[in-house]
N, C-alpha and C positions, 0 to 999 in steps of 0.2 A: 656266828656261823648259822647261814639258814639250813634246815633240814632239807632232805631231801626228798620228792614227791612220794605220795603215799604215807608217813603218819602216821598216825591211829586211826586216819577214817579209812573207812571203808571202801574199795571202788564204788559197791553204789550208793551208799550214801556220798563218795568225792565228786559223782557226775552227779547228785539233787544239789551241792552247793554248785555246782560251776554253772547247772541251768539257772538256778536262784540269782545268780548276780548276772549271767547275760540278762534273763529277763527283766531285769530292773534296769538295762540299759537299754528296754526295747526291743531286741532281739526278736526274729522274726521267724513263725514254723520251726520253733526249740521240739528237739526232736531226742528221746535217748533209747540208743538204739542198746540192749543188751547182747553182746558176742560172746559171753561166756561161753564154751564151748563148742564154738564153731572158728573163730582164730587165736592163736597162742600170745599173742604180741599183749594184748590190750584186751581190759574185761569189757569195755563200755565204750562208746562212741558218745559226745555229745555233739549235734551237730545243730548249727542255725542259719538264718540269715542277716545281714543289715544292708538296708536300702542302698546305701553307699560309702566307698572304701572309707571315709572318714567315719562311718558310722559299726563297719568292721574294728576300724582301729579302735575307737572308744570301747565294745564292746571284750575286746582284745584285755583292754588296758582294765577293767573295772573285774574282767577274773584274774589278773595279774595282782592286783591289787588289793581285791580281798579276800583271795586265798592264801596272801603272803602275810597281810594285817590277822586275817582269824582262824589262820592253820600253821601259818612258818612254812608256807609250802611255797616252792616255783616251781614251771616245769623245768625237765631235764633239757627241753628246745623248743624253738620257738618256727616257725618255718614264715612265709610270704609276709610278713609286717612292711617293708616297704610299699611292697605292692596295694596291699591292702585288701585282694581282691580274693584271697583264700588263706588266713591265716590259720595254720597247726600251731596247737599248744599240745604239748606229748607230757603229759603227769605219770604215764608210764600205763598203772592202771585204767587210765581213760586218756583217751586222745581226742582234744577239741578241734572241731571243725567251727569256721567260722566263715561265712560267702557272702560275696554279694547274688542277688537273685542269677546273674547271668551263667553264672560259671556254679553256683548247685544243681541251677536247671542242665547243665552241660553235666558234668558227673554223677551227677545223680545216685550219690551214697545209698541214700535209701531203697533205691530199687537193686543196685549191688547187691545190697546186705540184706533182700527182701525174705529173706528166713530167719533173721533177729528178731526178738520180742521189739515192739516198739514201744516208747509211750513217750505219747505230746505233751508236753511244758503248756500248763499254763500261761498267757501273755501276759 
C-alpha cells in the first residue's frame, strides 16, 4: 500500500523536492509560492511551465515518479493530464501547477497570490 501524501516531509521541504524533480525535467519560471496563512487548503503552491503539453506531461510524470520512488508519496488527484495544458497535482500540503506558457500567462497565479512569499527555482 502506498502512503498517502504528506509523510514525514515537510510541506516545505515536499514543494523543494517537487521543484527539484520539475527542474530536472526542464521546467520553466519554477516558482514556490508560500500560502501559509493566507489560504487554509494548501501550505505551498508549486507552480511552472513546459513549452509544450508533452513537455507538461513529462514534467507531470518525473514528479509522479520520484516522489512515489523516494517518498511512497502520490497525490491524492491529479486534474488536466489528458489535456496537458494545465496539469494539478493536489499532495494536499502543496498543490502543483504545471502550464504550458499560454494559459499561466492567462491565469496568472502569481499575480493572484501576489502577497505570498515567492521564491524562484533554480533552472
Amino acid at each position: 500500500m502506498i502512503p498517502q501524501p504528506g509523510g514525514d516531509l515537510s510541506p516545505e521541504r515536499l514543494a523543494e523536492e517537487v521543484a527539484a524533480l520539475a527542474a530536472d525535467r526542464k521546467a520553466a519560471d519554477l516558482v514556490e509560492l508560500d500560502l501559509r496563512g493566507i489560504i487554509g487548503y494548501a501550505d505551498y503552491f508549486v507552480v511552472c511551465s513546459g513549452n509544450t503539453e508533452r513537455q507538461t506531461k513529462a514534467i507531470h510524470d518525473a514528479i509522479l515518479e520520484g516522489m512515489k520512488r523516494e517518498h511512497g508519496l502520490v497525490p491524492r488527484r491529479v486534474e488536466g493530464l489528458p489535456e496537458g495544458r494545465w496539469i494539478l497535482m493536489d499532495y494536499l500540503d502543496v498543490v502543483v501547477h504545471v502550464f504550458t506558457p499560454e494559459l499561466r500567462r492567462y491565469y496568472r497565479l502569481e499575480q493572484l497570490w501576489g502577497e505570498a512569499p515567492a521564491r524562484a527555482v533554480a533552472e
